[in-house]
VEXLUMKE-308454 format. One line per 10 residues: number of its first residue (from 1); their letters; for each residue x negated, z negated, y negated of N, C-alpha, C, O, CB. Coordinates in steps of 0.2 Angstrom, whole numbers, always signed. Glycine has a CB too. Layout:
N
NUM) a) X:Z:Y:X:Z:Y:X:Z:Y:X:Z:Y:X:Z:Y  ... $
This chain:
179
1) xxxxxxxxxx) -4:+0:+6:+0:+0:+0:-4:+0:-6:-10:-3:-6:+5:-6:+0  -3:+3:-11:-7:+4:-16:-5:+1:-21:+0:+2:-24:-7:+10:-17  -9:-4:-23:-10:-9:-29:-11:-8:-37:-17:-8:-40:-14:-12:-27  -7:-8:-41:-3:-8:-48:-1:+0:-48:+0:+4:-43:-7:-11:-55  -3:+2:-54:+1:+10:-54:-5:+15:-52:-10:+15:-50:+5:+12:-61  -1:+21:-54:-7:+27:-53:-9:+29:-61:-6:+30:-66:-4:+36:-48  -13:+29:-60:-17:+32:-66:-15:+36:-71:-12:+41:-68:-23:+36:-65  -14:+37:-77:-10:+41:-82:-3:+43:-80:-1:+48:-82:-13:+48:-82  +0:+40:-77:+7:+38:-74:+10:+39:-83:+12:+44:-86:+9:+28:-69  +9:+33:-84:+11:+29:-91:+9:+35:-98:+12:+34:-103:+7:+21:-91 $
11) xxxxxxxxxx) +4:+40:-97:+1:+44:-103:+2:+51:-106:+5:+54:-101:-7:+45:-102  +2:+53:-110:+5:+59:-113:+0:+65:-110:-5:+62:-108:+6:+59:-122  -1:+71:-110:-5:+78:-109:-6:+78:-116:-1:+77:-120:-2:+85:-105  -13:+79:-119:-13:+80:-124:-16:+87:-125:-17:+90:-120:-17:+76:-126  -17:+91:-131:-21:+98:-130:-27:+97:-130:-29:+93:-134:-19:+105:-135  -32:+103:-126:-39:+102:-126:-41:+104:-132:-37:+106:-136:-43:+106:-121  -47:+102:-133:-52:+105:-139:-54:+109:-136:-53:+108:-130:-58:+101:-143  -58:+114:-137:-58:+120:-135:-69:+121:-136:-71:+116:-140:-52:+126:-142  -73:+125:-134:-80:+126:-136:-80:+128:-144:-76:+133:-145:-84:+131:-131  -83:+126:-148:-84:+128:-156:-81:+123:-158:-84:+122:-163:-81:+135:-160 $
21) xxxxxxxxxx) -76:+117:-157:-74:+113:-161:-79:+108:-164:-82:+104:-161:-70:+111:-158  -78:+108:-168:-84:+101:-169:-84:+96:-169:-88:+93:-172:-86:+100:-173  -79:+94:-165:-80:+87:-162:-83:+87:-156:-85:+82:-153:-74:+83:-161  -83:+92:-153:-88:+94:-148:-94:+91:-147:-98:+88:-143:-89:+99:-147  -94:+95:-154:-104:+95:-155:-108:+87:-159:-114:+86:-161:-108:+104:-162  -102:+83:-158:-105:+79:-164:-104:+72:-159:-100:+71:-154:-98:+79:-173  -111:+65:-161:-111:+62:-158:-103:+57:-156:-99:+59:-160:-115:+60:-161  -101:+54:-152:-95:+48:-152:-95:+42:-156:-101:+39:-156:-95:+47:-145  -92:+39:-158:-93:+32:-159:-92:+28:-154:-89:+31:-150:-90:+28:-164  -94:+21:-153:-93:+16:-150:-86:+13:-151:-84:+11:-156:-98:+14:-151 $
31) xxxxxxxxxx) -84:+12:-147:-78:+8:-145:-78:+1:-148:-82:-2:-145:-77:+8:-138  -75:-2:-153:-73:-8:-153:-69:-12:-153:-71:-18:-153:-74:-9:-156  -62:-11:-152:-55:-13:-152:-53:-13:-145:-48:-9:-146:-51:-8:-157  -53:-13:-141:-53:-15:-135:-45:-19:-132:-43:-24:-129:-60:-20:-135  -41:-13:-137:-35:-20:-139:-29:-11:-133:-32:-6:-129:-32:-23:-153  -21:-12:-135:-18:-8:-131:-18:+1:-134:-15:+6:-132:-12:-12:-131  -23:+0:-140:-24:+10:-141:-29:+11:-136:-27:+16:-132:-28:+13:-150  -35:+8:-134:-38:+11:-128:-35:+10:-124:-36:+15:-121:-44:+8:-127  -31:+7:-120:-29:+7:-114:-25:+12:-115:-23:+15:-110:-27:+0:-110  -22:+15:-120:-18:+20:-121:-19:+28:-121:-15:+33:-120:-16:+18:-126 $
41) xxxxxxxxxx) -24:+27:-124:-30:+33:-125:-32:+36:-116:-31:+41:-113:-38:+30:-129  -34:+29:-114:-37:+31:-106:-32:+33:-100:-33:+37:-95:-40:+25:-102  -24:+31:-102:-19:+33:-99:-18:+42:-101:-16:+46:-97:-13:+29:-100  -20:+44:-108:-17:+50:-108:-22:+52:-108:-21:+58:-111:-12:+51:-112  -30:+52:-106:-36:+55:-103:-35:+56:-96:-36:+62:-94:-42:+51:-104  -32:+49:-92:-30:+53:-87:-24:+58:-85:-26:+62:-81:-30:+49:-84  -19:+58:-87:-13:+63:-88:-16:+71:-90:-15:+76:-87:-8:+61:-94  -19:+69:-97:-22:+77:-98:-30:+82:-90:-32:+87:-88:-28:+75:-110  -31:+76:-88:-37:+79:-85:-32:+81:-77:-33:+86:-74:-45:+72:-83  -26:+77:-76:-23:+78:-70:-23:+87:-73:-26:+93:-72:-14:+73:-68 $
51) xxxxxxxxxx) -17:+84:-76:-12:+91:-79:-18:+97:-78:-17:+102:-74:-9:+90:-90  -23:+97:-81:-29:+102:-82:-33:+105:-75:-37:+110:-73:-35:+96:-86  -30:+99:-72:-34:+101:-64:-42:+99:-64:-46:+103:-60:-34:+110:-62  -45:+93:-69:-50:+92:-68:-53:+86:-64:-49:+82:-62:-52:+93:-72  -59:+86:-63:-63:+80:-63:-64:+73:-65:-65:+67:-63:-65:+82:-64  -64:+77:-72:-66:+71:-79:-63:+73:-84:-60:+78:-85:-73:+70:-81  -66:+70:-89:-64:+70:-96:-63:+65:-102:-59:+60:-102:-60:+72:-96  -69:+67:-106:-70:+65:-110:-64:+64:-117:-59:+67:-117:-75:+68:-111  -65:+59:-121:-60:+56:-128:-61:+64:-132:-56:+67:-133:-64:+48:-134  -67:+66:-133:-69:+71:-138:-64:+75:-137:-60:+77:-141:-76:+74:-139 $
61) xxxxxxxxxx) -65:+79:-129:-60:+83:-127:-54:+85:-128:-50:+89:-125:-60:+82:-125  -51:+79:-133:-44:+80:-134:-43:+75:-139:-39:+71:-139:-39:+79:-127  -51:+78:-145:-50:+77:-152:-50:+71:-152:-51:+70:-159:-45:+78:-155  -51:+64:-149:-51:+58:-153:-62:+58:-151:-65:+60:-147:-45:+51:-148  -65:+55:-158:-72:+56:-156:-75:+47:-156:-78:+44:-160:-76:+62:-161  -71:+45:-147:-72:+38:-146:-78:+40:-141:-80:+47:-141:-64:+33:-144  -83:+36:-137:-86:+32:-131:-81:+31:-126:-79:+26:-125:-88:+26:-133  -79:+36:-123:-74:+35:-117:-72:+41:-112:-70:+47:-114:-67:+33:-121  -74:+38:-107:-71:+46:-101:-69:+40:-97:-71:+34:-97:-77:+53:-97  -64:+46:-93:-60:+47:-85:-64:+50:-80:-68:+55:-83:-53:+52:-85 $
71) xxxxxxxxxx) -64:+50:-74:-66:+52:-69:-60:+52:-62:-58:+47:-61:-71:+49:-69  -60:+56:-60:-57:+56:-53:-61:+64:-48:-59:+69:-47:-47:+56:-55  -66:+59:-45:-71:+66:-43:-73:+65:-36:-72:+60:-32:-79:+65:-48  -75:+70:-34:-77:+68:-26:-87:+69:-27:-90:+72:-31:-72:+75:-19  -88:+65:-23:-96:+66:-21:-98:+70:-16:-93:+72:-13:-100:+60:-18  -104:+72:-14:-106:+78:-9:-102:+75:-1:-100:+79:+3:-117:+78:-8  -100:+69:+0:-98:+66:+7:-91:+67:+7:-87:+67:+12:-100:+57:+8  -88:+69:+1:-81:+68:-1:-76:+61:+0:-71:+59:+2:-78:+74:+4  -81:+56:-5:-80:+49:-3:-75:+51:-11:-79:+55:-14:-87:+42:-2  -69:+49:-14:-67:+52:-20:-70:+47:-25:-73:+42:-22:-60:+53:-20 $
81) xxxxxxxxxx) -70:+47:-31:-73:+40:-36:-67:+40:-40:-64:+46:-41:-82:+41:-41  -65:+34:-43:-59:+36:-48:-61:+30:-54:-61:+24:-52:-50:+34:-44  -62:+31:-60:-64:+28:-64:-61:+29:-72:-57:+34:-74:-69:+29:-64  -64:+24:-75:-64:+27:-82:-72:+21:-86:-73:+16:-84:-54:+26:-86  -74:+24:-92:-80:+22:-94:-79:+20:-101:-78:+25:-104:-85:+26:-92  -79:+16:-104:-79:+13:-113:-88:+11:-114:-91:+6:-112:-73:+3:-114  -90:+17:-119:-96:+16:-123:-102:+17:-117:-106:+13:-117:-97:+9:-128  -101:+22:-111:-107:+22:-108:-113:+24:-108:-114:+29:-112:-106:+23:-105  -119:+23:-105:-124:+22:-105:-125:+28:-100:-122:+28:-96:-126:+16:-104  -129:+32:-101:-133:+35:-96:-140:+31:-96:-144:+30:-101:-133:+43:-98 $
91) xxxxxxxxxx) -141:+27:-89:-148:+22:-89:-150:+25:-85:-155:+21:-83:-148:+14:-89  -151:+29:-80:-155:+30:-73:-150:+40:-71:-144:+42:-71:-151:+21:-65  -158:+44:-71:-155:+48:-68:-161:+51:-64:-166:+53:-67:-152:+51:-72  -161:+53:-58:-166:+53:-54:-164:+57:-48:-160:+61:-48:-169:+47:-52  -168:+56:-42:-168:+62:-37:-170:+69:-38:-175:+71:-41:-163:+63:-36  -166:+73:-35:-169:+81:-34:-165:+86:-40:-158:+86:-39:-167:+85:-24  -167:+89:-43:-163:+92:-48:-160:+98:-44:-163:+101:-39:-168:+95:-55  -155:+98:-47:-150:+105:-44:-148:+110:-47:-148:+108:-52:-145:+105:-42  -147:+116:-47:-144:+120:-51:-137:+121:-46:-138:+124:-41:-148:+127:-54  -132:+119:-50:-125:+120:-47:-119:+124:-52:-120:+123:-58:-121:+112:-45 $
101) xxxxxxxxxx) -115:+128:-50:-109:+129:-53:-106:+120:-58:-105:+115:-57:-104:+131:-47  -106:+123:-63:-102:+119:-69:-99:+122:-74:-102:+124:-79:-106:+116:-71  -93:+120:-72:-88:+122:-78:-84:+116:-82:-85:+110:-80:-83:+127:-75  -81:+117:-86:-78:+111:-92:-71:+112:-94:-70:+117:-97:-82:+110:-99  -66:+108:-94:-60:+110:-99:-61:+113:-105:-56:+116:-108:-56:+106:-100  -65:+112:-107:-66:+112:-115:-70:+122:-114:-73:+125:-118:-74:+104:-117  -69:+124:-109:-72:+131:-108:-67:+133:-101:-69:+135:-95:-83:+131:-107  -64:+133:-103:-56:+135:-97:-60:+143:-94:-61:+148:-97:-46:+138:-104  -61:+142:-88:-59:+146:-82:-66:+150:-82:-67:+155:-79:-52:+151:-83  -74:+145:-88:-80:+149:-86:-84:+144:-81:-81:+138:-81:-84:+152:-92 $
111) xxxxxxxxxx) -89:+145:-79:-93:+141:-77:-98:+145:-76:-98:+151:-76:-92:+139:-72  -106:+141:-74:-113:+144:-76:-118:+137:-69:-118:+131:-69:-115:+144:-88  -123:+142:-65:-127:+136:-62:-130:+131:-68:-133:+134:-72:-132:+139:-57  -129:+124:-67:-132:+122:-72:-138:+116:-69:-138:+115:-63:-127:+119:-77  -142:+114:-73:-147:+108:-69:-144:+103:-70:-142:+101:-75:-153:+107:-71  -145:+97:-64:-142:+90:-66:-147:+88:-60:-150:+91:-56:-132:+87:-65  -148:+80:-63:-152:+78:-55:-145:+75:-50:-139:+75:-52:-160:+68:-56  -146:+74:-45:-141:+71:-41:-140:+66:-39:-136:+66:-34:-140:+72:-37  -144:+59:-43:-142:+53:-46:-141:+52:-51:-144:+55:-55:-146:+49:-45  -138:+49:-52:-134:+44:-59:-132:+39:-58:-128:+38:-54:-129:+47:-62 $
121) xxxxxxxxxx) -133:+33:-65:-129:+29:-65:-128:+26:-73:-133:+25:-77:-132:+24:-59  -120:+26:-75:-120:+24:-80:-116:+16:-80:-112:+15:-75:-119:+30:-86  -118:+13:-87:-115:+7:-86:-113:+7:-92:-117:+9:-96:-118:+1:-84  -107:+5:-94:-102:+3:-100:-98:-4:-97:-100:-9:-95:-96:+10:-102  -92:-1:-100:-86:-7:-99:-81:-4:-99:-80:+2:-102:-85:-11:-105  -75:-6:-94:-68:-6:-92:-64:-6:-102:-67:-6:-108:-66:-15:-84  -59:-5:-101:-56:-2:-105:-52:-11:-109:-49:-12:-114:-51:+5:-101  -53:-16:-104:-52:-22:-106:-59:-26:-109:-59:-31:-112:-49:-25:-99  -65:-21:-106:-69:-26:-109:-75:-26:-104:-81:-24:-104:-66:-33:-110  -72:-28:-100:-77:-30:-95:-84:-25:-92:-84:-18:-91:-71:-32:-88 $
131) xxxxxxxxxx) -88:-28:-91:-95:-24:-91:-93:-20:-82:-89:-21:-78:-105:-32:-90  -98:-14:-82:-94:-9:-77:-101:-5:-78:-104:-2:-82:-84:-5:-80  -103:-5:-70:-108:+0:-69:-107:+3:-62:-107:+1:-56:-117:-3:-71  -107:+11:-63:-106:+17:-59:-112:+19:-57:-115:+20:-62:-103:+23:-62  -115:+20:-50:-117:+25:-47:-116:+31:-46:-111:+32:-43:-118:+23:-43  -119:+36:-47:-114:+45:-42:-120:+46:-40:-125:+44:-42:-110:+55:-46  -117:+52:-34:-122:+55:-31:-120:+60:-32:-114:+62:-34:-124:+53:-24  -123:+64:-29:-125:+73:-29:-117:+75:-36:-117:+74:-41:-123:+78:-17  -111:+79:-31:-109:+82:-37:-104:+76:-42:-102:+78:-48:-105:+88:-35  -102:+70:-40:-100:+65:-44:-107:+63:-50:-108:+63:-56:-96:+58:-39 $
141) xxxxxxxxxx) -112:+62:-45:-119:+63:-51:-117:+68:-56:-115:+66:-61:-127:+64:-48  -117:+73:-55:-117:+78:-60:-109:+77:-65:-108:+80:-70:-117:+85:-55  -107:+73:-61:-98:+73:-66:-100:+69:-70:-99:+70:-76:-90:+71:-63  -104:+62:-69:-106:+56:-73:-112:+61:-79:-111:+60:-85:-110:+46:-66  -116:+63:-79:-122:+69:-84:-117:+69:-88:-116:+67:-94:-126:+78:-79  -111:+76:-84:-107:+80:-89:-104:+76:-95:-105:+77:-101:-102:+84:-86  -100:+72:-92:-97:+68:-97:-101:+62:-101:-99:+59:-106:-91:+65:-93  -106:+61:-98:-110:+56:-105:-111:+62:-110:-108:+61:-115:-118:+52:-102  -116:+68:-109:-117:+72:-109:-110:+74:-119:-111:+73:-125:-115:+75:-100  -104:+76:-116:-99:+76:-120:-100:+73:-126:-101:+76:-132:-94:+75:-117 $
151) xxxxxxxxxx) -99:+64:-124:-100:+60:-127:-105:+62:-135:-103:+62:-140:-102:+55:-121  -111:+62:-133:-117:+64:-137:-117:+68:-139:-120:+69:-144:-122:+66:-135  -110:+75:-138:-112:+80:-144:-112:+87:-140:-109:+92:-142:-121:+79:-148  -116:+86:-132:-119:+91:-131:-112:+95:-122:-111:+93:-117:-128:+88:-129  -110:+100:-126:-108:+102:-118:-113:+107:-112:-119:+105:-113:-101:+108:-119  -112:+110:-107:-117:+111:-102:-120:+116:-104:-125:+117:-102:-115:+111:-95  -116:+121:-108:-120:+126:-111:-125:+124:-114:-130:+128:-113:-118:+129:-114  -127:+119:-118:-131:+117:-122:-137:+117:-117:-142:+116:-120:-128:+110:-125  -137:+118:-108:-142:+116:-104:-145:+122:-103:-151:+122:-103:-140:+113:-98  -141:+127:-102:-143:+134:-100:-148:+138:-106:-149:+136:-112:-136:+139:-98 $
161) xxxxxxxxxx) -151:+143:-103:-155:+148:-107:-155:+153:-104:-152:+152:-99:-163:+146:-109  -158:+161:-107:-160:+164:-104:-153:+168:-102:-147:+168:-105:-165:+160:-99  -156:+171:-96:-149:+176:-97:-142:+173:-95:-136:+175:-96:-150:+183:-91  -145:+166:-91:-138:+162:-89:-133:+161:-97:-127:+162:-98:-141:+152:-84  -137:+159:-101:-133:+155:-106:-130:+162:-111:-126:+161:-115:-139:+148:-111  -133:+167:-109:-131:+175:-113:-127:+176:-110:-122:+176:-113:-134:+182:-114  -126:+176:-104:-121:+177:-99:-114:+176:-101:-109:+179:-103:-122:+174:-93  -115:+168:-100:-110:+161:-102:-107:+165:-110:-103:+169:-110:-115:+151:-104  -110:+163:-114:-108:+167:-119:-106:+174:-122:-101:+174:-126:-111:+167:-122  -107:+178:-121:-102:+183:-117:-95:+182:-113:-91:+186:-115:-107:+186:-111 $
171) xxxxxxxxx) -94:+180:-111:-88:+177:-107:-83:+174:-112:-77:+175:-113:-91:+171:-102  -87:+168:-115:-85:+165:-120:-82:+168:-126:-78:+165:-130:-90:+162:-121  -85:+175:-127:-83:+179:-133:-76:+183:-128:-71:+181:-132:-91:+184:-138  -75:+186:-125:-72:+188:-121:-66:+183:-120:-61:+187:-121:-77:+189:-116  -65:+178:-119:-59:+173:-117:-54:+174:-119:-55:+173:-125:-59:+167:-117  -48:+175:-117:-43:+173:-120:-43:+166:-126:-40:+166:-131:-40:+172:-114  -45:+162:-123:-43:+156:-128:-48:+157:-134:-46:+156:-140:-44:+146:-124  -54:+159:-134:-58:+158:-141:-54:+159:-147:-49:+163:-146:-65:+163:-142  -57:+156:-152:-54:+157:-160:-54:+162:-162:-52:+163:-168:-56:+153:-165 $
């Protein structure tokens, strides 16, 4: 039997920010209020990432530019991880670097191999407060990168070069959704 509710039960779908927005590209603040707008925000982080069909997802993503993601990801074992993170840290990233497919809501329907290592661990705080540190491995590692990642400013294109990241962009100019 499954104990209290399901995630974003309670939260609205919000619309994505889209690549060029500039809250994209601009650091997050830190969270302080710790009161019922965050637990509000994180319900409708998780609703918008269901609705989206993703992984994760970041506050910036959907215009607010707080310290805060959702997760609901699977790892290489397919063990699933279901979370969410207030002002995290990326403190430990290690192992064998990979170049994997990576794509983002925030860039609807592209993706590009990108590098991540296949450890990670960040630590923040639950949405009540409380201190909260995540391990991932292989592709949930790579979901915990992407969304700190957000947080900072930077989306995964920001990783690529060379013909991958001409490629990506190309595509990008191409999309339906661009401005």
């Amino acid at each position: 039997m499954r104990q209290g509710s399901i995630p974003g039960a309670r939260g609205r779908v919000r619309p994505l920010t889209l690549l060029g927005d500039p809250v994209l590209h601009a650091r997050c603040a830190e969270v302080t209020d710790f009161g019922p707008e965050l637990s509000g925000l994180v319900e409708d982080l998780f609703a918008t990432m269901y609705a989206s069909e993703g992984v994760g997802l970041a506050a910036n993503q959907v215009g607010e530019p707080l310290r805060v993601f959702v997760f609901d990801c699977p790892d290489d074992e397919d063990v699933r991880h279901l979370g969410h993170v207030v002002n995290p840290r990326l403190v430990e990233t290690d192992g064998v670097t990979l170049r994997g497919p990576e794509g983002c809501l925030s860039l609807p329907g592209l993706e590009a191999g990108t590098e991540r290592y296949d450890h990670a661990v960040v630590e923040g705080f639950t949405a009540t407060g409380e201190p909260v540190t995540i391990h991932g491995t292989g592709f949930f590692a790579r979901c915990l990168q992407h969304e700190t990642d957000h947080l900072e400013g930077r989306v995964y294109s920001d990783h690529l070069s060379g013909w991958r990241k001409r490629k990506l962009m190309r595509q990008v100019a191409k999309s339906s959704w661009r401005r």
